[in-house]
C-alpha positions as CSV (number, residue, x, y, z in Angstrom):
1,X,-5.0,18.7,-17.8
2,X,-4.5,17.2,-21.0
3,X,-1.0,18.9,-21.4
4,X,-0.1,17.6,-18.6
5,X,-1.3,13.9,-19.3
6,X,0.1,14.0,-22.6
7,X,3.7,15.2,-21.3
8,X,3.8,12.3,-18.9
9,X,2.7,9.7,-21.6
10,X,5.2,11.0,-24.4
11,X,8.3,11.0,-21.5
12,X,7.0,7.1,-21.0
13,X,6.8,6.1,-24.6
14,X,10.2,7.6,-25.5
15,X,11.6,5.5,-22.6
16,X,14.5,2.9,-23.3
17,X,13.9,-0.8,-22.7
18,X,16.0,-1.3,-19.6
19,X,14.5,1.7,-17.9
20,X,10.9,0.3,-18.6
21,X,12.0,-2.8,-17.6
22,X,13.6,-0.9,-13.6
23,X,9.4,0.6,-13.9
24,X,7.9,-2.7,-14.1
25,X,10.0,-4.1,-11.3
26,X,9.4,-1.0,-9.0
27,X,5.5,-1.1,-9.8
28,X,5.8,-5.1,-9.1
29,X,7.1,-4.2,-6.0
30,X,4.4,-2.1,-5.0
31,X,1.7,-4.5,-5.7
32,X,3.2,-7.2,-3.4
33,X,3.8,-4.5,-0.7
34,X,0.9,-2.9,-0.2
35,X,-1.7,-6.3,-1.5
36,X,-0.2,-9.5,-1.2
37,X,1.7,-8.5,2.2
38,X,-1.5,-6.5,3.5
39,X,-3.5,-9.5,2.2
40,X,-1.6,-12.4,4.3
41,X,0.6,-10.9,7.1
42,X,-0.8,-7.3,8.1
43,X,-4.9,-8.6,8.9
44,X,-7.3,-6.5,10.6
45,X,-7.1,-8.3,13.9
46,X,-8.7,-5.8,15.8
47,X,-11.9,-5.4,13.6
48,X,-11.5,-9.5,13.9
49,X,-11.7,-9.7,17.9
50,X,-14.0,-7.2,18.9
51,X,-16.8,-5.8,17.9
52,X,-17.5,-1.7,18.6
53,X,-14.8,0.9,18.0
54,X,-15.0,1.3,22.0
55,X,-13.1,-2.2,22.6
56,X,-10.9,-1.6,20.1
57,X,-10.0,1.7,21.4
58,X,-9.7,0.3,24.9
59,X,-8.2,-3.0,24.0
60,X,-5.4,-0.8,22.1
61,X,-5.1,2.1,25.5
62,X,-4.6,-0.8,27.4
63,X,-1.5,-2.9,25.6
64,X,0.1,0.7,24.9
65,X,-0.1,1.7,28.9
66,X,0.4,-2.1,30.0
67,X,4.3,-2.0,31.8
């Protein structure tokens, strides 16, 4: 395991300054994608409205089925 760790960290420290600079965009990226968007637009309305897994279940059975 430590081979491994040790390849990935020498291929990341021999890296060029515009290619670390393309990984800290892509890992900015990811932290507004998968926090600040889950954060403020992607809420857990259905654990919000109702209260057992049953309603949710039914409430979601029913808008899937509705015509």
């Amino acid at each position: 395991m430590k081979k491994i760790i040790d390849f990935y960290m020498d291929g990341f420290n021999n890296l060029p300054d515009w290619a670390r600079s393309i990984w800290f965009i892509v890992l900015l990226k990811l932290f507004i994608f998968f926090f600040i968007f889950k954060i403020f637009f992607f809420q857990n309305k259905l654990k919000k409205d109702f209260a057992t897994d049953s309603e949710r279940a039914d409430h979601v059975i029913e808008q899937i089925t509705k015509p």
